[in-house]
DRENKOLMAR-202368 format. One record per atom (N, C-alpha, C): chain; residue in one letter; x, y, z; atom name; residue number from 1. Coordinates in steps of 0.001 Angstrom, whole numbers, plus 524288, in hexadecimal, padded with zeros to 5 digits. Layout:
! residues N
REC:c:r:east:north:up:a:k
REC:A:A:X:Y:Z:CA:NUM
...
//
This chain:
! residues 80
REC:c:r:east:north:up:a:k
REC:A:X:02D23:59AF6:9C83F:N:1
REC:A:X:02AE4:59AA4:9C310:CA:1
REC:A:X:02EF3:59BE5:9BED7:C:1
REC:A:X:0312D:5A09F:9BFB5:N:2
REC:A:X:0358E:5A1C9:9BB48:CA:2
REC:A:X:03A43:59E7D:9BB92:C:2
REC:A:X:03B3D:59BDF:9BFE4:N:3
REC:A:X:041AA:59954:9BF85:CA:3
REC:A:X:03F42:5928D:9BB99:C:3
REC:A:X:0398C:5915C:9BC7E:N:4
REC:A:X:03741:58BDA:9BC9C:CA:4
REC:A:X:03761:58E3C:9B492:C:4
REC:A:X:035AC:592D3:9B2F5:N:5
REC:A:X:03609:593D0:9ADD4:CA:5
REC:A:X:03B86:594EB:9AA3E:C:5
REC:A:X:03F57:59557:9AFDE:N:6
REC:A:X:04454:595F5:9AD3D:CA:6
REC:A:X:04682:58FB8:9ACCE:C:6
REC:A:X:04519:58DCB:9B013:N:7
REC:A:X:048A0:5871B:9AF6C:CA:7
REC:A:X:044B7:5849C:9ABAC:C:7
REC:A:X:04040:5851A:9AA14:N:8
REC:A:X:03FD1:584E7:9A390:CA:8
REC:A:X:0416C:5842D:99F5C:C:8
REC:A:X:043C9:58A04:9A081:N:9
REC:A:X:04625:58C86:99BCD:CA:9
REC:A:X:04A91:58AF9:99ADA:C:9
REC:A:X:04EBB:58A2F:99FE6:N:10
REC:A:X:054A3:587A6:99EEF:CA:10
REC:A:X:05488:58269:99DA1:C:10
REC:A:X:04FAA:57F88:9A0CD:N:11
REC:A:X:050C3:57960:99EBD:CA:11
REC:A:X:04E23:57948:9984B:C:11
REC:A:X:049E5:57D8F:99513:N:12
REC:A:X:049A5:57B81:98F73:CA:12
REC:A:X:04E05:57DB9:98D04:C:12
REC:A:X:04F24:583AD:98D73:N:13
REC:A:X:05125:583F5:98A39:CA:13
REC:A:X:05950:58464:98B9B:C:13
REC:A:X:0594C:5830A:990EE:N:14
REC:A:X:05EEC:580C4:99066:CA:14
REC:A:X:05F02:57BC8:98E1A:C:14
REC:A:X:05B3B:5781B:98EE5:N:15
REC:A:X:05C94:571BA:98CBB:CA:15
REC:A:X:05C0C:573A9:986A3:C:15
REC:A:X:058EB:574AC:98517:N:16
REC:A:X:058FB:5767A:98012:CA:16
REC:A:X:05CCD:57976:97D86:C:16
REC:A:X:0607A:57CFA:980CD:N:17
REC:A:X:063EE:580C1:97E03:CA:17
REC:A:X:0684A:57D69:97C36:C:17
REC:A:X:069C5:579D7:980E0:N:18
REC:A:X:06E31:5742B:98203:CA:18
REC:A:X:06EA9:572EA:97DA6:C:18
REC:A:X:0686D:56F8F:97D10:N:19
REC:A:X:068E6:5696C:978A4:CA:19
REC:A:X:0681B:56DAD:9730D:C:19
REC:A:X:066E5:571F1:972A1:N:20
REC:A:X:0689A:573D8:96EC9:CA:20
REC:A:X:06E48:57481:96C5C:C:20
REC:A:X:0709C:57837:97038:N:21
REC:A:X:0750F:578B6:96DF1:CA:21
REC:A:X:07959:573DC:96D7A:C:21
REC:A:X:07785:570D7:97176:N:22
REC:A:X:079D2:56B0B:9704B:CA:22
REC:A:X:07933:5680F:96AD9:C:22
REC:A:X:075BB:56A1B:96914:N:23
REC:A:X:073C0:566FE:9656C:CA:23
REC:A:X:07650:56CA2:96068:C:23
REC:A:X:077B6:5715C:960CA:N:24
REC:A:X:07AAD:573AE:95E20:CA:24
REC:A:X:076D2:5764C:95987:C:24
REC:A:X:072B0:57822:95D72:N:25
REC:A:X:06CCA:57A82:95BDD:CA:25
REC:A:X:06EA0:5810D:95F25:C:25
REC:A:X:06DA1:584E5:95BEC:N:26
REC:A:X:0703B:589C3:95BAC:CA:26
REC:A:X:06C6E:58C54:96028:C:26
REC:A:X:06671:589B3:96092:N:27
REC:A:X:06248:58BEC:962F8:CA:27
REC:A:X:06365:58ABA:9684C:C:27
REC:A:X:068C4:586BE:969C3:N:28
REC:A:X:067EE:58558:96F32:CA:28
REC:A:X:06A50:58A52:9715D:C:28
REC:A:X:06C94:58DE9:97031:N:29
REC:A:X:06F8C:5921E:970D2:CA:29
REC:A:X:06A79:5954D:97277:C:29
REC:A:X:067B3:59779:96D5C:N:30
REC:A:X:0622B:599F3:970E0:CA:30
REC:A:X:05E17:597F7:97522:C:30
REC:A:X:05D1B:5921F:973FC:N:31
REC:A:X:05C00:5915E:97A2B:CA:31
REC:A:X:05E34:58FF1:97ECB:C:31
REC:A:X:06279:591A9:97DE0:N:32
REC:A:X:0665B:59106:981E1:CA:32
REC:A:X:0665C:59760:9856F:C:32
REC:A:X:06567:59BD1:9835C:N:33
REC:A:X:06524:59EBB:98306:CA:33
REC:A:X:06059:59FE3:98532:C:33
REC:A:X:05BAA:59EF6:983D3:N:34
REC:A:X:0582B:5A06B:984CE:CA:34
REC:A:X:0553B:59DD9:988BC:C:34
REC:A:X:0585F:59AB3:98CC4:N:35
REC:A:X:0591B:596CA:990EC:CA:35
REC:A:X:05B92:59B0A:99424:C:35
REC:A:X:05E4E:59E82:9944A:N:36
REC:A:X:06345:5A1C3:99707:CA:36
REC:A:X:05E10:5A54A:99BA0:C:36
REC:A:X:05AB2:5A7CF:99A07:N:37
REC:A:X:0569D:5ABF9:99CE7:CA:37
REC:A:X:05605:5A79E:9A251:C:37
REC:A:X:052CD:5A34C:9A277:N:38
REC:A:X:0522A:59EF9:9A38D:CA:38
REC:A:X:05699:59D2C:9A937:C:38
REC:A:X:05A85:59C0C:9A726:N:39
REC:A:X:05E6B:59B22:9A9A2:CA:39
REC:A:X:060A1:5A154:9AD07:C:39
REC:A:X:05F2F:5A7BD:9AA4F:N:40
REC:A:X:05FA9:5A9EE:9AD44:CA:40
REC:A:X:05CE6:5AB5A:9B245:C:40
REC:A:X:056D1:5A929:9B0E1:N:41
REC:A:X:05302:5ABCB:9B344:CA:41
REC:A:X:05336:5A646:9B8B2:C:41
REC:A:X:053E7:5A121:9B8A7:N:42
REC:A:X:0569A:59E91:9BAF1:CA:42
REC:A:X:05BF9:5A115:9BEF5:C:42
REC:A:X:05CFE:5A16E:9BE5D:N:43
REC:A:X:060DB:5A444:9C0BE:CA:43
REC:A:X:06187:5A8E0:9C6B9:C:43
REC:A:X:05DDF:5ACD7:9C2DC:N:44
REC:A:X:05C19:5B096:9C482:CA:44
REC:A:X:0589F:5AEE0:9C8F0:C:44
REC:A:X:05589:5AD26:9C803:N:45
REC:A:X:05178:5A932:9CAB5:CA:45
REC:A:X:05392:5A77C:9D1CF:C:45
REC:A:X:05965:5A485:9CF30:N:46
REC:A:X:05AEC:59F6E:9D26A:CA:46
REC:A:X:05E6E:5A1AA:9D61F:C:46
REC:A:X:06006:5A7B7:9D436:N:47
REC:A:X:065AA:5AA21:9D6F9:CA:47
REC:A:X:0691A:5A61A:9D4ED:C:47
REC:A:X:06A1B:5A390:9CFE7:N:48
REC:A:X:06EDB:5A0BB:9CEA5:CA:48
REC:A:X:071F8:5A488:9CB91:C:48
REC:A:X:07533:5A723:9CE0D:N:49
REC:A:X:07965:5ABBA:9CAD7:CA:49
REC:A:X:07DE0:5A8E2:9C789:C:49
REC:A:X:07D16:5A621:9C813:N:50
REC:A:X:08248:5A215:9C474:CA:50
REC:A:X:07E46:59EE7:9BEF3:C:50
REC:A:X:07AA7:59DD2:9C22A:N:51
REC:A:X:07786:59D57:9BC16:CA:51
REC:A:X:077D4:5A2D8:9BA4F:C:51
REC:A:X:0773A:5A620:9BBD8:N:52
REC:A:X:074CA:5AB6B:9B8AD:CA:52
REC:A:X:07700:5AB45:9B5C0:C:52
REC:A:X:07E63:5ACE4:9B7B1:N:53
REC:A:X:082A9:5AD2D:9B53B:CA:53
REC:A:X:0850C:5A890:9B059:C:53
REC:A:X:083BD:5A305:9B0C8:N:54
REC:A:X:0826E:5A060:9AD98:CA:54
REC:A:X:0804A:5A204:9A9ED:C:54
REC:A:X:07BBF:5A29E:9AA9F:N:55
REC:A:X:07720:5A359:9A7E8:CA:55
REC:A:X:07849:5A892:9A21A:C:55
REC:A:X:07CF5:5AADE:9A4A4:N:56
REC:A:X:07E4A:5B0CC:9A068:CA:56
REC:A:X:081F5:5AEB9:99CCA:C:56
REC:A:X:085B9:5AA0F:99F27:N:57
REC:A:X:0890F:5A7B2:99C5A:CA:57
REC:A:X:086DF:5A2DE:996B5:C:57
REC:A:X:081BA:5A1CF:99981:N:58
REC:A:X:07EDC:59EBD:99662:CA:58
REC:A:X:07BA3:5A1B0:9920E:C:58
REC:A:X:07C6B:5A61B:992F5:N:59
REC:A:X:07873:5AAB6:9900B:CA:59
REC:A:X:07E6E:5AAAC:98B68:C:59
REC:A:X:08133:5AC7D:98D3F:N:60
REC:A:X:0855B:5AFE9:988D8:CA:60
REC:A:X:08630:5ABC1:984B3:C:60
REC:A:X:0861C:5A4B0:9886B:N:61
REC:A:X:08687:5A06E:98522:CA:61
REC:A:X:08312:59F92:980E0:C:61
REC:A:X:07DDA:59E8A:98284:N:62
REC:A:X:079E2:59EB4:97E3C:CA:62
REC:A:X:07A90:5A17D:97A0F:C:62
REC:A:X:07AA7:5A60E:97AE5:N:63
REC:A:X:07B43:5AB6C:97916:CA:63
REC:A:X:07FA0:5AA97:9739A:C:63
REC:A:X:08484:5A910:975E8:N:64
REC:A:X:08752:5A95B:97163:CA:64
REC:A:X:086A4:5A4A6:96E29:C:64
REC:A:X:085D1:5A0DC:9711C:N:65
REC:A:X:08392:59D12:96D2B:CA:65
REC:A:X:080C8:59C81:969D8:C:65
REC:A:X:07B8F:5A26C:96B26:N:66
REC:A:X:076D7:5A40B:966FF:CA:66
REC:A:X:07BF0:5A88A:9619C:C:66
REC:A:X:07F3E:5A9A0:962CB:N:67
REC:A:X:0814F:5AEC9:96024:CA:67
REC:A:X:083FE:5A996:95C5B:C:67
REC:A:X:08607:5A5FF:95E63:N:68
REC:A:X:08ACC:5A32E:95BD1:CA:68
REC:A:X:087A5:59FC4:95720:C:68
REC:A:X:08213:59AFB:95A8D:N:69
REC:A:X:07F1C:59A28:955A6:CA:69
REC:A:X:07B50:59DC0:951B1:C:69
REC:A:X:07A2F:5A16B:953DA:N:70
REC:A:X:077BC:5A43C:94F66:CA:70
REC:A:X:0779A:5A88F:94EB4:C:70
REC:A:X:07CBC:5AA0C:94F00:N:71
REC:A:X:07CCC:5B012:94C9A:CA:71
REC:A:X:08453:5B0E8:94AFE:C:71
REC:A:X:087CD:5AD7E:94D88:N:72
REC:A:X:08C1E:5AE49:94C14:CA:72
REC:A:X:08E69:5AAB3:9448E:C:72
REC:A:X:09051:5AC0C:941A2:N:73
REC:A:X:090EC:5AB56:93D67:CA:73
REC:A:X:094E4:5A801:93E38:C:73
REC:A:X:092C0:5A459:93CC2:N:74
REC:A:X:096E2:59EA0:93C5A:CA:74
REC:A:X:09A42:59FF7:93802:C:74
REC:A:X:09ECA:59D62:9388D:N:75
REC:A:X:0A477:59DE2:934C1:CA:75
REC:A:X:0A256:59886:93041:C:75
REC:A:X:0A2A9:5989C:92D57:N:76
REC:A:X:0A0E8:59319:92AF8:CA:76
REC:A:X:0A8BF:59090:927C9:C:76
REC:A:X:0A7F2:58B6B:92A9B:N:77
REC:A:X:0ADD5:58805:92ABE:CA:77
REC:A:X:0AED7:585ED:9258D:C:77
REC:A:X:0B329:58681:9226D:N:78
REC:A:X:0B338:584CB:91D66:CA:78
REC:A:X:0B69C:57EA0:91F5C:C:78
REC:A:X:0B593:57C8F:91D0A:N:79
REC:A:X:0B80D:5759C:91C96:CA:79
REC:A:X:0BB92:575E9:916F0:C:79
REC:A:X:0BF93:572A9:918DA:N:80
REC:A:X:0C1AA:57243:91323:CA:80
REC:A:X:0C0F6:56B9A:91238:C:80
//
């Protein structure tokens, strides 16, 4: 029951986190992120220790991607 609610969760909101940030939408970062529990609890589940370990690397990724679009202070570029 819980692994059938975790592959759910990775196929909406990983396809969704993707064609977001592909598309250069700041939110694909948070559901990219909020796809990560999902993919851990998968894991845990499957005895896949290399996903797990994945899975922390994919965390720190999201993660800074949430710090970089919305909270780090952009330099703004002068043109001459």
């Amino acid at each position: 029951m819980w692994d059938f609610i975790a592959q759910i969760g990775i196929v909406f909101f990983g396809i969704s986190s993707i064609l977001l940030v592909a598309l250069k939408n700041k939110w694909g970062f948070v559901l990219g992120l909020v796809s990560e529990p999902f993919f851990f609890l998968t894991a845990v589940i499957n005895h896949q220790w290399g996903l797990f370990i994945l899975t922390i690397g994919y965390t720190f990724s999201w993660s800074l991607g949430i710090y970089i679009w919305f909270f780090r202070k952009h330099k703004k570029i002068r043109r001459k």
